[in-house]
C-alpha positions in Angstrom: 1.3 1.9 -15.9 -1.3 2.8 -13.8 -2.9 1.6 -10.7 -6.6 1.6 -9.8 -9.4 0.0 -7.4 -10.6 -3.3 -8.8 -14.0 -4.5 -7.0 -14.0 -4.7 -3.5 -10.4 -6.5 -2.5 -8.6 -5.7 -6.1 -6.1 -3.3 -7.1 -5.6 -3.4 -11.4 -2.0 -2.8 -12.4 -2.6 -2.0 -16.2 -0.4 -1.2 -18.6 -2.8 -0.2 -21.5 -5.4 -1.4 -23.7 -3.4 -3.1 -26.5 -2.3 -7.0 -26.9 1.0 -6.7 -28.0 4.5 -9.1 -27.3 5.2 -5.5 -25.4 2.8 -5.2 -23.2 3.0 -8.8 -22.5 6.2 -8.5 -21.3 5.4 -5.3 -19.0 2.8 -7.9 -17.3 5.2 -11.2 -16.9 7.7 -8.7 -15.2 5.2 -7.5 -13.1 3.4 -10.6 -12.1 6.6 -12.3 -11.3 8.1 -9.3 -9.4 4.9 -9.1 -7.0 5.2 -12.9 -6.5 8.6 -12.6 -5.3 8.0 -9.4 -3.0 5.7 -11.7 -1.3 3.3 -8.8 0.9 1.5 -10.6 3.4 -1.9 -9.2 2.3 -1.9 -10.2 -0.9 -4.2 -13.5 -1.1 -3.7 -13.5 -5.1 -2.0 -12.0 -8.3 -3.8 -13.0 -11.6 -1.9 -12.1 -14.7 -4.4 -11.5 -18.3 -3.4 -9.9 -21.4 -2.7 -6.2 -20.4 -3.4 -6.1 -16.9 -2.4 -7.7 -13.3 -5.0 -8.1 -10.4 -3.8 -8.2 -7.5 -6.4 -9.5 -4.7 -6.0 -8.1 -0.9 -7.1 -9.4 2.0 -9.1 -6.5 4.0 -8.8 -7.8 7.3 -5.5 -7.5 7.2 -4.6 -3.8 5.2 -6.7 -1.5 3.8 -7.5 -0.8 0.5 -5.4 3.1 0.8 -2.4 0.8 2.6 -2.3 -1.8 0.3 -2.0 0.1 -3.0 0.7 2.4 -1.2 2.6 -0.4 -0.8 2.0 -2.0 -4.1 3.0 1.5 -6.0 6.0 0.9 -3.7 7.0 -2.1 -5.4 6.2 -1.3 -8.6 9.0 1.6 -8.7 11.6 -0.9 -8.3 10.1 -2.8 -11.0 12.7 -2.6 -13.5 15.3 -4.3 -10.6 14.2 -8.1 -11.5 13.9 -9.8 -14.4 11.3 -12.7 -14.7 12.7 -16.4 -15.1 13.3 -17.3 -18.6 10.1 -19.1 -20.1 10.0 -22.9 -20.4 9.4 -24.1 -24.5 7.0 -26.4 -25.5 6.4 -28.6 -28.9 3.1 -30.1 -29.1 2.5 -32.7 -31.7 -1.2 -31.9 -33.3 -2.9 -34.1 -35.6 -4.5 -32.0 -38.4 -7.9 -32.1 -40.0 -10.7 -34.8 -40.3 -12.4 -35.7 -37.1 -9.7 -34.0 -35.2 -10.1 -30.9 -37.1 -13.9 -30.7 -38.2 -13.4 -26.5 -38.8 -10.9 -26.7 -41.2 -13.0 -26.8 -43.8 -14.8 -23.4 -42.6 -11.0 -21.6 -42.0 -9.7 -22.6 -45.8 -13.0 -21.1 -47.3 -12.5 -17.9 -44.7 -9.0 -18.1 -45.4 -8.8 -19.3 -49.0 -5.9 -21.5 -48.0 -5.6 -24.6 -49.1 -5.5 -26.8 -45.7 -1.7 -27.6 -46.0 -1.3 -24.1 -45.7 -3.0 -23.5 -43.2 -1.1 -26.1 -41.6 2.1 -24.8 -42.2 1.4 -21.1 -41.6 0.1 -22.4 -38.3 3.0 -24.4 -37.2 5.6 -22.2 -38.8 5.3 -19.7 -35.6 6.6 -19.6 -32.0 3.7 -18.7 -29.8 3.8 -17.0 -26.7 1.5 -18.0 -23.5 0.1 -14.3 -22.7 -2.6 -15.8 -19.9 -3.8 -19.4 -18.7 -7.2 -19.1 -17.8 -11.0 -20.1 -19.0 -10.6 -23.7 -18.0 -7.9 -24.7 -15.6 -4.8 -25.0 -17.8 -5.9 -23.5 -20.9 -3.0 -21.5 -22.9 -4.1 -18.3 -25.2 -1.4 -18.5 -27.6 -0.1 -15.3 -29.3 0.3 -13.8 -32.1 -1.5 -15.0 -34.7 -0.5 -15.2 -38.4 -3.3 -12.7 -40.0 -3.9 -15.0 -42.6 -5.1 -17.4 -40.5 -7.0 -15.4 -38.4 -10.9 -16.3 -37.9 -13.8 -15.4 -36.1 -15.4 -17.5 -33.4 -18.2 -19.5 -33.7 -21.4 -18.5 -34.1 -23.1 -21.1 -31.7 -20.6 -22.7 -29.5 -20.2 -26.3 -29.1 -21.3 -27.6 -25.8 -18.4 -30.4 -26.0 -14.8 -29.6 -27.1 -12.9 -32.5 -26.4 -10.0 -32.6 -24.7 -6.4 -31.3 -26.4 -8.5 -30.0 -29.2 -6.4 -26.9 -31.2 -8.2 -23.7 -31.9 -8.2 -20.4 -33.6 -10.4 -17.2 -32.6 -9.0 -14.0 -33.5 -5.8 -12.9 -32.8 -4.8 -16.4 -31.0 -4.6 -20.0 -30.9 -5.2 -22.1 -28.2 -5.3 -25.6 -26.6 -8.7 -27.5 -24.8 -7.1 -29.2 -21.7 -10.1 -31.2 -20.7 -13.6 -31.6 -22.6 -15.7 -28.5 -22.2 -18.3 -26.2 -24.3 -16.0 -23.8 -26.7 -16.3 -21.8 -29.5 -12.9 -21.9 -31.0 -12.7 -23.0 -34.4 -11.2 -26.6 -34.0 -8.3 -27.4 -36.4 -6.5 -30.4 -34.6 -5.8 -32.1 -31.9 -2.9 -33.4 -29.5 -2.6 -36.1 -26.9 -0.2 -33.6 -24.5 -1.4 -33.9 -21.7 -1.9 -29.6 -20.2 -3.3 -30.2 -16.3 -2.9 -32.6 -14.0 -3.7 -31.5 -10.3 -2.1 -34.7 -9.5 1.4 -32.6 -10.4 3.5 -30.1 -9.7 2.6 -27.1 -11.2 -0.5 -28.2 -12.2 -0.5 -26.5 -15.4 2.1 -27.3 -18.1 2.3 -24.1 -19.4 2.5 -20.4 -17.8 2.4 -16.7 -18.7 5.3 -16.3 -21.2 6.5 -19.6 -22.3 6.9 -20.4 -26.0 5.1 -23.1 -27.5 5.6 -24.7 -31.1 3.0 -26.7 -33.0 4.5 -30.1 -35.0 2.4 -31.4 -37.3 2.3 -35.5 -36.6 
């Protein structure tokens, strides 16, 4: 683990370069450990795949008093656990209109599209950030047989609930946006609403599982 300067009013808590369940779990326990410790001068703690940034305010601390404090808090990290993630089935409809790149991953892949299908829904995912739009989950890991590169050109509309691949992940379009995921189905679960509480439907950690409708 290590702690640096991040811009102007961030600290980075990083704990290597490398996507892995292991890592992942380093940052969950971290994010949710700094959101309990509650520091006044903390205005934010944002969670990605390796790293934590943790956003000061510095009118209040500065930047040498703040990440004292922080390294504080991170020694006693191991003394919480993080609360058990929520699970989530999402129905997709595969292929045709609601998948136009599945014809594009099965020539990639060389699987047929019910494999792809059931390689794809055969796995528990893990949220490892929510980010890019407002409520959008990166899904990890991928099966490496279904793994794909992003578009070339992205679209300028991905509608909304739309399923995707790039890479090492799969992920979920909560509202209509541009995207370059390759689009293999789509569900009708509905993944922000800022008309809720929490506004996202998923968070850092929580397992998800695709059914095939």
């Amino acid at each position: 683990m290590t702690v640096k300067p991040y811009g102007e009013e961030g600290i980075r808590v990083s704990f290597g370069n490398e996507i892995t369940l292991e890592t992942h779990d380093q940052v969950r326990r971290c994010f949710f450990h700094l959101s309990r410790v509650k520091r006044p001068f903390i205005r934010d703690i944002i969670p990605s795949f390796t790293c934590v940034l943790v956003v000061f305010d510095d009118t209040l601390v500065s930047r040498r008093k703040a990440t004292a404090a922080l390294e504080e808090d991170l020694s006693r990290l191991g003394e919480s656990d993080p609360p058990p993630p929520a699970f989530h089935e999402i129905p997709v409809r595969y292929g045709g209109e609601d998948g136009p790149d599945c014809p594009f991953v099965c020539r990639h892949t060389g699987l047929t599209l019910e494999e792809l299908i059931e390689i794809h829904t055969s796995v528990t995912y893990t949220v490892f950030t929510v980010g890019f739009t407002p409520g959008f989950p990166y899904l990890g890991i991928l099966d490496e047989r279904i793994r794909v590169p992003r578009l070339e050109t992205p679209r300028i509309r991905v509608p909304a609930g739309s399923v995707g691949l790039a890479q090492g992940q799969t992920g979920i379009y909560p509202c209509e946006s541009p995207g370059g995921w390759q689009i293999i189905g789509r569900t009708e679960t509905e993944l922000f609403n800022p008309r809720r509480e929490p506004f996202s439907l998923m968070a850092i950690g929580d397992k998800v599982r695709f059914v095939r409708l």
